[in-house]
C-alpha positions in Angstrom: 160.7 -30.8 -20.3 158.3 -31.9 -18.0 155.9 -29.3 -18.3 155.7 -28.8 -22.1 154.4 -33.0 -21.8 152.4 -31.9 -19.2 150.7 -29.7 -21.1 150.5 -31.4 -23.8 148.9 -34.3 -22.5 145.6 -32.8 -21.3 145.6 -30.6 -24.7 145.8 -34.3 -26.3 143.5 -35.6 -23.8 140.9 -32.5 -25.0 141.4 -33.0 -28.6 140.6 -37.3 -28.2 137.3 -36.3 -25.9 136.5 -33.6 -28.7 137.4 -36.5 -31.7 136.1 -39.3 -29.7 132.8 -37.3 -29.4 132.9 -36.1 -33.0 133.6 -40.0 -34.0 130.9 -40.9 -31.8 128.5 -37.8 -33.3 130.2 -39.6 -37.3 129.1 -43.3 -36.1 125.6 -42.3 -34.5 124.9 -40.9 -38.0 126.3 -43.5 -40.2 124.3 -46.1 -38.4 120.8 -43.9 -38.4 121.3 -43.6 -42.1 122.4 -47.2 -42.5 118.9 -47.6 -40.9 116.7 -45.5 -42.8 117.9 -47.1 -45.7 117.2 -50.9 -44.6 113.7 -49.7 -43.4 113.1 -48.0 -46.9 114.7 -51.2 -48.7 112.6 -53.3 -46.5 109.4 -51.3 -47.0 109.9 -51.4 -51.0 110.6 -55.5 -50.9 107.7 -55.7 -48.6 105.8 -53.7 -50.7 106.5 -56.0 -53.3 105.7 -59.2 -52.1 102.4 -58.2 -51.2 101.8 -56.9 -54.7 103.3 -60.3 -55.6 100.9 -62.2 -53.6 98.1 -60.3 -54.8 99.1 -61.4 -58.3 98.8 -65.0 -56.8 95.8 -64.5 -55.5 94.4 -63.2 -58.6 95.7 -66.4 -61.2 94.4 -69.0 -58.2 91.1 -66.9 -58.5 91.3 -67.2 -62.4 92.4 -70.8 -62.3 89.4 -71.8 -59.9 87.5 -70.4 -62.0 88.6 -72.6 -65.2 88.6 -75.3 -63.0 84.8 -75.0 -62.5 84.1 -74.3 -66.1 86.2 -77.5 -66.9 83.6 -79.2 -64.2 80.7 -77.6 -65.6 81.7 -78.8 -69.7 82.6 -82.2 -68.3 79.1 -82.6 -66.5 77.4 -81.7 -69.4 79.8 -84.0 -71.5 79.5 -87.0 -69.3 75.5 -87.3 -69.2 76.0 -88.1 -72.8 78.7 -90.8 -72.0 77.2 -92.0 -69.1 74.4 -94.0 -71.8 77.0 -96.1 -73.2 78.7 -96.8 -69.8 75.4 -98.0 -68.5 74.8 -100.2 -71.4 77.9 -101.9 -71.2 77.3 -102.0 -67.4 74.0 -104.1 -68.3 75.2 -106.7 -70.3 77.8 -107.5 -67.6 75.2 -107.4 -65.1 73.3 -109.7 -67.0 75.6 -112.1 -67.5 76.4 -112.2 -63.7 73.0 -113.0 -63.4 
């Protein structure tokens, strides 16, 4: 009885080192996949928020530029207003004086 166990033992003992490196071989590859797909997840999100940005940077460029054209109608539009603020800017000087 005690050789049948015996020998059974290191067969066992071959078949673990055989599964355990097969399970090993299974894990290494489960992980390197696992991997390639977070680097080509996080390559398309990056990818993404750059174009994102880029979008940004494109509406700030517009919106600057509405901003100055805004400027540009009010300076024009002020000279005109700026008589009747003067006026009424000389009578109170006037009656300070």
């Amino acid at each position: 009885m005690a050789a049948p166990g015996s020998g059974g033992i290191p067969i066992k003992a071959e078949q673990d080192s055989d599964g355990s490196a097969q399970s090993t071989a299974d894990m290494t590859a489960f992980v390197q996949n696992l991997l390639m797909q977070m680097q080509t997840r996080f390559q398309a999100m990056s990818e993404n928020i750059i174009s994102k940005i880029d979008e940004m940077g494109a509406r700030i460029d517009e919106l600057e530029q509405s901003i100055n054209d805004l400027k540009v109608e009010m300076g024009t539009e002020s000279i005109t207003p700026a008589k009747p603020k003067d006026e009424e800017a000389k009578p109170a000087d006037s009656s300070a004086a």
